[in-house]
C-alpha positions as YAML, in Angstrom:
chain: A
units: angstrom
residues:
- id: 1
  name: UNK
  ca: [79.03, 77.41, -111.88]
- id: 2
  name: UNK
  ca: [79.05, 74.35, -109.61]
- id: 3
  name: UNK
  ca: [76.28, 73.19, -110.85]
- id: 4
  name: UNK
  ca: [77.39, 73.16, -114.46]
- id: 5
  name: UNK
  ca: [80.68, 71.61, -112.98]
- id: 6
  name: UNK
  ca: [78.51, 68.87, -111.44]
- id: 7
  name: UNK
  ca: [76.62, 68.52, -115.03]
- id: 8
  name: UNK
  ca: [79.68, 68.03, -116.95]
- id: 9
  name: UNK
  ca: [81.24, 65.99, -114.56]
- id: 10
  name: UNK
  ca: [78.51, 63.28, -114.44]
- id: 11
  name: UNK
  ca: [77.92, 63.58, -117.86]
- id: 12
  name: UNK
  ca: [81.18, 62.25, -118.80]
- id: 13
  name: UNK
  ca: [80.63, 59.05, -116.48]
- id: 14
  name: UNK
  ca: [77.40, 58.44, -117.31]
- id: 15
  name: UNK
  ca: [78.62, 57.62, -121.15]
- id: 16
  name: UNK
  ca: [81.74, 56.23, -122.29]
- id: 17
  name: UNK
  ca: [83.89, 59.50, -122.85]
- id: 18
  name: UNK
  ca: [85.32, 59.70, -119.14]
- id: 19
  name: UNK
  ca: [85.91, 55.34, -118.96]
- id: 20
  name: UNK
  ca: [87.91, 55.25, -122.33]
- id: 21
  name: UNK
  ca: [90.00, 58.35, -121.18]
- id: 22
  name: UNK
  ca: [90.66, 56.51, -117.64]
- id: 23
  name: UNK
  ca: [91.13, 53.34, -119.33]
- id: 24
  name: UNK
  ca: [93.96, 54.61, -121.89]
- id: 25
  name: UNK
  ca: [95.77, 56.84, -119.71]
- id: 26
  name: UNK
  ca: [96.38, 53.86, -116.72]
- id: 27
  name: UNK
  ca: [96.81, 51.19, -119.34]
- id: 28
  name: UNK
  ca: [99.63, 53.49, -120.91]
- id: 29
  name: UNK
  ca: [101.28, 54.66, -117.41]
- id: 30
  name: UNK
  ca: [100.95, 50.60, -116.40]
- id: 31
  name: UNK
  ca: [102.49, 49.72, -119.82]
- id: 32
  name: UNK
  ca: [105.06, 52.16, -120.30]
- id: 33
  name: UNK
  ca: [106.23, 51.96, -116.31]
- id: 34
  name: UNK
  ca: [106.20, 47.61, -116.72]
- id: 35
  name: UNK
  ca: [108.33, 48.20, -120.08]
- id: 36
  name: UNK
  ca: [110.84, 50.76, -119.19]
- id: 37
  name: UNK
  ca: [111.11, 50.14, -115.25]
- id: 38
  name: UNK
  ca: [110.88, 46.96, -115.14]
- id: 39
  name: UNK
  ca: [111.42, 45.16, -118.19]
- id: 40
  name: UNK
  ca: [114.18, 47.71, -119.25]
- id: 41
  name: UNK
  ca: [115.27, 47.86, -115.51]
- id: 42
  name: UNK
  ca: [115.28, 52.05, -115.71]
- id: 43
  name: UNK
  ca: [115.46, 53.44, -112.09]
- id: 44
  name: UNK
  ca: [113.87, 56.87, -112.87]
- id: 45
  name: UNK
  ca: [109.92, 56.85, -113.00]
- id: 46
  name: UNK
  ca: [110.27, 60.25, -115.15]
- id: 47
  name: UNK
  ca: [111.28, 58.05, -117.96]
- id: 48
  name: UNK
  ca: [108.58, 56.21, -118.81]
- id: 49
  name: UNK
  ca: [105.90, 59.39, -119.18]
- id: 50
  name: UNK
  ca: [107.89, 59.95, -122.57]
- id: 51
  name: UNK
  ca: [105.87, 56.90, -123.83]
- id: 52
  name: UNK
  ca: [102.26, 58.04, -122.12]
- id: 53
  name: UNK
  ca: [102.92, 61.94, -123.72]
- id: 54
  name: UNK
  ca: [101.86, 60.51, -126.76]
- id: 55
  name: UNK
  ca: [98.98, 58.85, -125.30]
- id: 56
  name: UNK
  ca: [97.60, 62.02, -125.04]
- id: 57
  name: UNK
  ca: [97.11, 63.00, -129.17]
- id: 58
  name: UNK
  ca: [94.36, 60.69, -128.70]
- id: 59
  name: UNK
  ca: [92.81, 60.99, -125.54]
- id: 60
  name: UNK
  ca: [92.51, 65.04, -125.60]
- id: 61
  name: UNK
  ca: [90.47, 65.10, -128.54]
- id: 62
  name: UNK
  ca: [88.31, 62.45, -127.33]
- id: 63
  name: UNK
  ca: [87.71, 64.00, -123.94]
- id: 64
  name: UNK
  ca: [87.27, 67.81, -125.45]
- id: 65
  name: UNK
  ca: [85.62, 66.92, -128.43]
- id: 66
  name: UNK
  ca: [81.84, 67.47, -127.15]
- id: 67
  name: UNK
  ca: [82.52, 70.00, -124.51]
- id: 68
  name: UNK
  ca: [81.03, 73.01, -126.80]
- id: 69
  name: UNK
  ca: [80.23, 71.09, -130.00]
- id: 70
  name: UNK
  ca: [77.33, 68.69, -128.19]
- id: 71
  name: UNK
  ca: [75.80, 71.94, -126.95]
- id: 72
  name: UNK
  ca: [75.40, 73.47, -130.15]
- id: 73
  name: UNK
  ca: [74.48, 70.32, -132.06]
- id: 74
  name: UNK
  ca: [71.64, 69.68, -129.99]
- id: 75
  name: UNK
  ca: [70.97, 73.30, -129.28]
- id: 76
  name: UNK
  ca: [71.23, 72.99, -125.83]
- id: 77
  name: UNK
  ca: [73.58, 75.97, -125.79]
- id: 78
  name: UNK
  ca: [70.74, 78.26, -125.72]
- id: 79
  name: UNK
  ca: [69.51, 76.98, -122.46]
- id: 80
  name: UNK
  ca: [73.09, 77.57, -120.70]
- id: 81
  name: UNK
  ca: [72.94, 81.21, -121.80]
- id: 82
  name: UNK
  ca: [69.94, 82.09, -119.88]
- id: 83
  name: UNK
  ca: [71.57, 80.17, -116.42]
- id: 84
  name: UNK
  ca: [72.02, 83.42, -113.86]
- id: 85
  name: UNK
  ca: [76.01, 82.92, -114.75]
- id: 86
  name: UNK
  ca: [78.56, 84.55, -116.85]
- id: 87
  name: UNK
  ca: [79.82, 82.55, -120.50]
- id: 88
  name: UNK
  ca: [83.07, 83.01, -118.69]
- id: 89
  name: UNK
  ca: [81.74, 80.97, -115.67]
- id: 90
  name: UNK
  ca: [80.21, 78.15, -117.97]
- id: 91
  name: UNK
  ca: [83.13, 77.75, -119.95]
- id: 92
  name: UNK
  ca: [85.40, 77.57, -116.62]
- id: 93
  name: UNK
  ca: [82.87, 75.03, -115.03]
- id: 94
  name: UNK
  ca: [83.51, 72.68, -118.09]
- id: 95
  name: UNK
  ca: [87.09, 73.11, -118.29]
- id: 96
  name: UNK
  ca: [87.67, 72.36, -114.72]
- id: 97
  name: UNK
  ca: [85.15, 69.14, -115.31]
- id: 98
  name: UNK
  ca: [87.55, 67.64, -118.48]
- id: 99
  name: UNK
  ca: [90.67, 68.68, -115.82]
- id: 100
  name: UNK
  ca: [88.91, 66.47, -113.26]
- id: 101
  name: UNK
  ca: [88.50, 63.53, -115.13]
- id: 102
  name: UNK
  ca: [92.00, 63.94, -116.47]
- id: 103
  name: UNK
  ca: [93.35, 64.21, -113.71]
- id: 104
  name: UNK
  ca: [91.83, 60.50, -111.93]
- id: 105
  name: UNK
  ca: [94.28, 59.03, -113.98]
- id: 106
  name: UNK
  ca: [97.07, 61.37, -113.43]
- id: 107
  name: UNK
  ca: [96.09, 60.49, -109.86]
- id: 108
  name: UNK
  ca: [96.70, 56.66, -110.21]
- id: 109
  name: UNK
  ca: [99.78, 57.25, -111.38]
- id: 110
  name: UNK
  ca: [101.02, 58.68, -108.55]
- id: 111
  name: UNK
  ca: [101.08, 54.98, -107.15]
- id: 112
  name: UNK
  ca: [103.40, 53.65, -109.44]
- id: 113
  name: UNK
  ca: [106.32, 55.36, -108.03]
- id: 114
  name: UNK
  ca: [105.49, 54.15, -104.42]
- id: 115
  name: UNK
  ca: [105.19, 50.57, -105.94]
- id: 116
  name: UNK
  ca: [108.33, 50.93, -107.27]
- id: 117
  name: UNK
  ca: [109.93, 51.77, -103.76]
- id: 118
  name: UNK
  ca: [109.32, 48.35, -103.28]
- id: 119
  name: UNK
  ca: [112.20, 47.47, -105.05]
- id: 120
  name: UNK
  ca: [114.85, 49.50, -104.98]
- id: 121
  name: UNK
  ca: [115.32, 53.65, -104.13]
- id: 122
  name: UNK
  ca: [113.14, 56.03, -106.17]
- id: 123
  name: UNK
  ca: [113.25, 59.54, -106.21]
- id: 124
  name: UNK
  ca: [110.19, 60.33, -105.53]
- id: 125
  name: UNK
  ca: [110.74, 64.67, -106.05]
- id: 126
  name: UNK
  ca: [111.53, 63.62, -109.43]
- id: 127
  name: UNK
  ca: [108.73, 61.35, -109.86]
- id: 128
  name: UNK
  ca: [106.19, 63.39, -108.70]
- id: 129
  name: UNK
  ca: [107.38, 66.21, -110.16]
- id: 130
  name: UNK
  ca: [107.68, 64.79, -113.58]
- id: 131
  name: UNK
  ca: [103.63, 64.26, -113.02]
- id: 132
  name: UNK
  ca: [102.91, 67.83, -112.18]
- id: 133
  name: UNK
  ca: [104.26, 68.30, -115.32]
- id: 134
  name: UNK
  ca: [102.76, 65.78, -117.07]
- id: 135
  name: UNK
  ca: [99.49, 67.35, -115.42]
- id: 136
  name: UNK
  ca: [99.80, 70.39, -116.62]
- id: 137
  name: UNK
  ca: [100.79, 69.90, -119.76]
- id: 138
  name: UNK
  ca: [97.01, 67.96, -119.96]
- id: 139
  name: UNK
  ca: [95.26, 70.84, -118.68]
- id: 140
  name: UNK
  ca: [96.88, 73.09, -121.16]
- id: 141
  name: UNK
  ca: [96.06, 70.58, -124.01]
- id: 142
  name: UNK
  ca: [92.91, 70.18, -122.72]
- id: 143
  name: UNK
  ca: [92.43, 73.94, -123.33]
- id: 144
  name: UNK
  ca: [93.09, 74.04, -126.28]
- id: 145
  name: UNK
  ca: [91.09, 70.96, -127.39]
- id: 146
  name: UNK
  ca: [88.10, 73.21, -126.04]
- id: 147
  name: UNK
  ca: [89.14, 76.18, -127.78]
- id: 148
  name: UNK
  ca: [88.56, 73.66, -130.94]
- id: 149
  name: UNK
  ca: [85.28, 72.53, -129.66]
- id: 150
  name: UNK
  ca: [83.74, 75.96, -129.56]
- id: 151
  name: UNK
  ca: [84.31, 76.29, -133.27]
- id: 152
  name: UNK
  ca: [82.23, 73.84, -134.62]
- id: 153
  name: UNK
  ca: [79.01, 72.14, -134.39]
- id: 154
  name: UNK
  ca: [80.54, 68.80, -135.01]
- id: 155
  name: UNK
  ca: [82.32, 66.39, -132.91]
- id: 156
  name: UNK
  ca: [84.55, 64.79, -135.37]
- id: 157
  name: UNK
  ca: [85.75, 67.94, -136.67]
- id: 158
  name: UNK
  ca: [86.19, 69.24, -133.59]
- id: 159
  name: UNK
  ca: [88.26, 65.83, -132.02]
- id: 160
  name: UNK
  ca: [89.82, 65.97, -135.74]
- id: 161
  name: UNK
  ca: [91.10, 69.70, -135.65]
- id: 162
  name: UNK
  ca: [92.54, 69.37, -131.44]
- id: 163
  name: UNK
  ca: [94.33, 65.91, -133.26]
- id: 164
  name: UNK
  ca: [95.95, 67.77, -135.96]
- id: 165
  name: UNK
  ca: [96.93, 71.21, -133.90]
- id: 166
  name: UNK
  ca: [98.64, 69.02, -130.97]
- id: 167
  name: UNK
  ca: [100.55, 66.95, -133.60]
- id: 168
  name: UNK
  ca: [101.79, 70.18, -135.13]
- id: 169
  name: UNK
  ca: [102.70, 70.88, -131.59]
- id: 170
  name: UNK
  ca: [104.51, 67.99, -131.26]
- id: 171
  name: UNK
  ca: [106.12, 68.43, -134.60]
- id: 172
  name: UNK
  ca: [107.17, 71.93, -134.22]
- id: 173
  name: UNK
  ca: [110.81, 71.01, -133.45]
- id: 174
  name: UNK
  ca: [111.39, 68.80, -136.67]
- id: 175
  name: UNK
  ca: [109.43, 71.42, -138.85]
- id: 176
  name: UNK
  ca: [111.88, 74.25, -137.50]
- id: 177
  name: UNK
  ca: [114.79, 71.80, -138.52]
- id: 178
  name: UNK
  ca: [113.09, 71.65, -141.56]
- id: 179
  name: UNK
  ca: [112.51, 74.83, -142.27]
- id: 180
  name: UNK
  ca: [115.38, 77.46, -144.40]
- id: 181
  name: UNK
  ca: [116.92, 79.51, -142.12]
- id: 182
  name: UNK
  ca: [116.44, 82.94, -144.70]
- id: 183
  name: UNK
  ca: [115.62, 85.88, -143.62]
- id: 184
  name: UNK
  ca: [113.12, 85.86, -146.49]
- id: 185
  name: UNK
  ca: [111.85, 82.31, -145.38]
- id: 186
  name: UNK
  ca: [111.52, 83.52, -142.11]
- id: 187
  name: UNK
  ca: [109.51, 87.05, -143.71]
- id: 188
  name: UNK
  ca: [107.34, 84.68, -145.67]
- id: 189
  name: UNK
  ca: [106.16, 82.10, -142.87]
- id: 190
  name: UNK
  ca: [105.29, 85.26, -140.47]
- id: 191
  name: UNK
  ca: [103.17, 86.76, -142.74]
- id: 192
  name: UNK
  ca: [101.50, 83.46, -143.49]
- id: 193
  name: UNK
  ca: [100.93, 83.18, -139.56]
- id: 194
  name: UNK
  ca: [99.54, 86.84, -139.77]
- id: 195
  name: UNK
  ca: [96.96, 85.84, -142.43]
- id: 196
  name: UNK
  ca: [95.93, 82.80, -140.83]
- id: 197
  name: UNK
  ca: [95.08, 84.68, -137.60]
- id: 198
  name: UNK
  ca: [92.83, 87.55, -139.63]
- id: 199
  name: UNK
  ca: [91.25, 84.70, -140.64]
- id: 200
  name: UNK
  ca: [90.58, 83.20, -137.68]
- id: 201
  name: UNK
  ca: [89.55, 86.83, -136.39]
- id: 202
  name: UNK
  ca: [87.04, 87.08, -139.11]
- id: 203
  name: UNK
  ca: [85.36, 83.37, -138.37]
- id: 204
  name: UNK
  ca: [84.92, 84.28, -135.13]
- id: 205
  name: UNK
  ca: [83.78, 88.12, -135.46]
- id: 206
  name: UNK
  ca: [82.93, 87.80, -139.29]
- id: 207
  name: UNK
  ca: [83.91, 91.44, -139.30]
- id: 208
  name: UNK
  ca: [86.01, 91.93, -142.13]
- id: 209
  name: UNK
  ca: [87.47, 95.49, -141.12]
- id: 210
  name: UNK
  ca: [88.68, 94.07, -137.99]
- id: 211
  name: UNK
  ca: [90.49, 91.34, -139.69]
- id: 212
  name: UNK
  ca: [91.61, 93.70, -142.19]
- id: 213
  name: UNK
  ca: [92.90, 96.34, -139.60]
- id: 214
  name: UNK
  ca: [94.35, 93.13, -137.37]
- id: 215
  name: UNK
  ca: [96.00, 91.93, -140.72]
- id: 216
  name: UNK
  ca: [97.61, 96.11, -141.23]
- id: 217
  name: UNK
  ca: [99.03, 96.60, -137.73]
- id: 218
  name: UNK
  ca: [100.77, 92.94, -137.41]
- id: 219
  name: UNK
  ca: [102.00, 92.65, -141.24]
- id: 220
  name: UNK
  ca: [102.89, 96.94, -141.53]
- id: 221
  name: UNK
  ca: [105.88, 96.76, -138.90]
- id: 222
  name: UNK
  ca: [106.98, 93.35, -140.18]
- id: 223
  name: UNK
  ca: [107.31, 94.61, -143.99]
- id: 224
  name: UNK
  ca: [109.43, 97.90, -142.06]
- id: 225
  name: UNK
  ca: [111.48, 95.63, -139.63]
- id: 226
  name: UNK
  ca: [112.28, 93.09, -143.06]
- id: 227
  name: UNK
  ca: [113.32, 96.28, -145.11]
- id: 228
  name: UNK
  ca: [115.21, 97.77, -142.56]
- id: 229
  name: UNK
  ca: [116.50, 94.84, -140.29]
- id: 230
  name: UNK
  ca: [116.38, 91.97, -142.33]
- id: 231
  name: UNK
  ca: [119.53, 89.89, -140.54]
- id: 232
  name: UNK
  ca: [116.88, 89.67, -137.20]
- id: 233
  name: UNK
  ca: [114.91, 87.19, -139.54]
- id: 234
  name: UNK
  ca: [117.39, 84.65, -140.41]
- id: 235
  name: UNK
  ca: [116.33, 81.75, -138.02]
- id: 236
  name: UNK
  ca: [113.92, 83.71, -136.41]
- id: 237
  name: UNK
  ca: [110.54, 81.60, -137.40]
- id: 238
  name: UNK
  ca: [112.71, 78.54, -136.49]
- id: 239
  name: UNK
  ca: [113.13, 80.20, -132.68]
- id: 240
  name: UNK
  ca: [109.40, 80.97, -132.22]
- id: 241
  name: UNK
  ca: [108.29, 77.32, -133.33]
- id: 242
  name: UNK
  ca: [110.94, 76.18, -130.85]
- id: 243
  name: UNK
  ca: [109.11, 78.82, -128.37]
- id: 244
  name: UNK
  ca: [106.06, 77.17, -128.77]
- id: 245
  name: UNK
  ca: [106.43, 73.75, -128.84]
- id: 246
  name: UNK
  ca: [104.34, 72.65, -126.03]
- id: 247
  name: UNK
  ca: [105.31, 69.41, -125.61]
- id: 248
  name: UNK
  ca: [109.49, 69.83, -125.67]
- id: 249
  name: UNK
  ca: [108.87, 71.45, -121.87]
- id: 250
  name: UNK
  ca: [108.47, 68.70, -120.60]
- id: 251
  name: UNK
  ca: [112.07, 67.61, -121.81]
- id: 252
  name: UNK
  ca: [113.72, 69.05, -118.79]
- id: 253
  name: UNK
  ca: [111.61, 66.86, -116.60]
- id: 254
  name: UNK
  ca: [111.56, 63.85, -118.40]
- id: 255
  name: UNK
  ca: [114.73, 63.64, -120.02]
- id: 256
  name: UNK
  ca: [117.00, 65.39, -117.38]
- id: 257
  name: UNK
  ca: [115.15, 64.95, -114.04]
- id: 258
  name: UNK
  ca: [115.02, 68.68, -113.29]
- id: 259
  name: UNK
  ca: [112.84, 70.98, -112.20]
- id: 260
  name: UNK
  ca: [111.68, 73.45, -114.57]
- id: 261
  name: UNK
  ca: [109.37, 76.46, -112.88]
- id: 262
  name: UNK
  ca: [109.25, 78.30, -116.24]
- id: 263
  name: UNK
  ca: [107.56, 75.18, -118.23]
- id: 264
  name: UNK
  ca: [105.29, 75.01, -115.15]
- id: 265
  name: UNK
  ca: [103.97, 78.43, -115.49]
- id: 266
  name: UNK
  ca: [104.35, 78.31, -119.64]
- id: 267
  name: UNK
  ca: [102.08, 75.20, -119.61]
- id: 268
  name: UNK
  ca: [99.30, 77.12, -117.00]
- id: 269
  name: UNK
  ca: [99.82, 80.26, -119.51]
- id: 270
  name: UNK
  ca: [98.72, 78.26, -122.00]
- id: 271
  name: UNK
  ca: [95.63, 76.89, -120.70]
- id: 272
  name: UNK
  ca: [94.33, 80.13, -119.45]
- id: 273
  name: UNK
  ca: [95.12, 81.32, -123.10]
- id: 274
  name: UNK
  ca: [93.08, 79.27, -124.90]
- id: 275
  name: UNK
  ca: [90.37, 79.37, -121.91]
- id: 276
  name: UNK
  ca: [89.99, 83.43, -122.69]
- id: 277
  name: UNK
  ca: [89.83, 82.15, -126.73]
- id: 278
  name: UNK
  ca: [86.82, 79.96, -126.17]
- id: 279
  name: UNK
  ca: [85.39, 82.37, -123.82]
- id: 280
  name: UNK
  ca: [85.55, 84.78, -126.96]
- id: 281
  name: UNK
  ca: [84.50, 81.95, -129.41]
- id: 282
  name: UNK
  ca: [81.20, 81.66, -127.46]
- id: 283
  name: UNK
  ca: [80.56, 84.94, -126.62]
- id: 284
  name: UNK
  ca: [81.00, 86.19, -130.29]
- id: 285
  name: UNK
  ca: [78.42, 83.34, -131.19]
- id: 286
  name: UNK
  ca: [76.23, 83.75, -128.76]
- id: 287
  name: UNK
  ca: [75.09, 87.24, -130.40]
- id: 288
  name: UNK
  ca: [75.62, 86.38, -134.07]
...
């Protein structure tokens, strides 16, 4: 495992993938921090990570986009499988490696606020704990970015689908504004959730009676709990985008200067989530 670790890790300096992620991130923090703490005379660091969250639709997809995909484009993947190691160790060793070079930036940034206490008082709790946050929230993007990477052979398509997942992420309060409120609405958009994960089952399994039976017990007790209970569905879809819209956690930190335990542990949830999901990705590939 620390071998691949060590792999990954020089691999990404040894091109340009690890430089343009550096390079982005500290221009953005040194950007954002000059135009809202300085310019705009804010006196909370916390505020100017709003502008360097976005920063990170671009920089995720670039940094996950050959973790798996490379591998199985040059078929390289086939030598990793016969390493004396687990799929779950390789996978971990090349998370932890995009983590690491993520987090050299995330590290820089923890200067600004001391630069800062230059010139005036700085809560530094705050600060810093607004970058945890911002950390984590990285790590769990970064997870699933890799999740993405392990479905494809491609790197554009695998950069392209992390892109347009985190932007629904991002979106996911404005679409549940969008959305009707219904209970039928509500019915509806569950059941399209339900197919698109026995399709997902089946591209990674292609075994259509588990995506069938998958599709039966999720979509059986929704048709029973409609019929039966239909007021629990009016603005219920609208709730679980809310639930899972990664990037609102941080709102409490960046927007209110608190400190919120629960987003900490959501955002780690997350990542080990989609970890176990490319873990499964590979391992169902690996046989097919």
């Amino acid at each position: 495992m620390k071998s691949v670790f060590k792999k990954e890790l020089k691999a990404y300096f040894a091109g340009m993938t690890g430089w343009i992620v550096l390079a982005f991130l500290v221009l953005a923090a040194g950007f954002s921090s000059w135009l809202y703490n300085f310019y705009m005379a804010y006196a909370t660091y916390e505020t100017s990570l709003t502008l360097v969250v976005y920063v990170l639709l671009f920089v995720i997809p670039i940094l996950t986009m050959r973790s798996l995909s490379e591998e199985k484009q040059r078929r390289t993947d086939q030598l990793l499988f016969t390493l004396p190691m687990k799929v779950s160790d390789i996978v971990i060793a090349k998370y932890f490696a995009m983590v690491t070079v993520f987090a050299i930036p995330c590290g820089v940034m923890c200067l600004i606020p001391l630069i800062m206490c230059l010139y005036g008082h700085v809560m530094l709790g705050v600060a810093y704990s607004a970058i945890l946050a911002f950390f984590l929230l990285g790590c769990a993007l970064i997870a699933v970015g890799m999740f993405m990477s392990s479905l494809t052979e491609s790197q554009i398509i695998a950069a392209v689908l992390t892109f347009a997942v985190l932007l629904l992420f991002l979106l996911m309060p404005t679409l549940a504004g969008l959305l009707p409120q219904t209970a039928l609405a509500s019915y509806i958009a569950f059941t399209a959730v339900v197919l698109l994960l026995a399709l997902l089952l089946y591209y990674l399994s292609k075994n259509y009676w588990a995506s069938f039976f998958l599709a039966a017990i999720l979509e059986i007790p929704l048709l029973i709990l409609f019929v039966t209970k239909k007021e629990i569905f009016e603005g219920a879809f609208q709730k679980v985008l809310d639930w899972f819209s990664v990037f609102s956690r941080l709102d409490s930190f960046l927007g209110y200067g608190l400190f919120d335990l629960t987003a900490l542990v959501y955002f780690i949830s997350i990542a080990c989530a989609f970890v176990f999901f490319t873990v499964q990705s590979v391992e169902k590939k690996r046989y097919a």
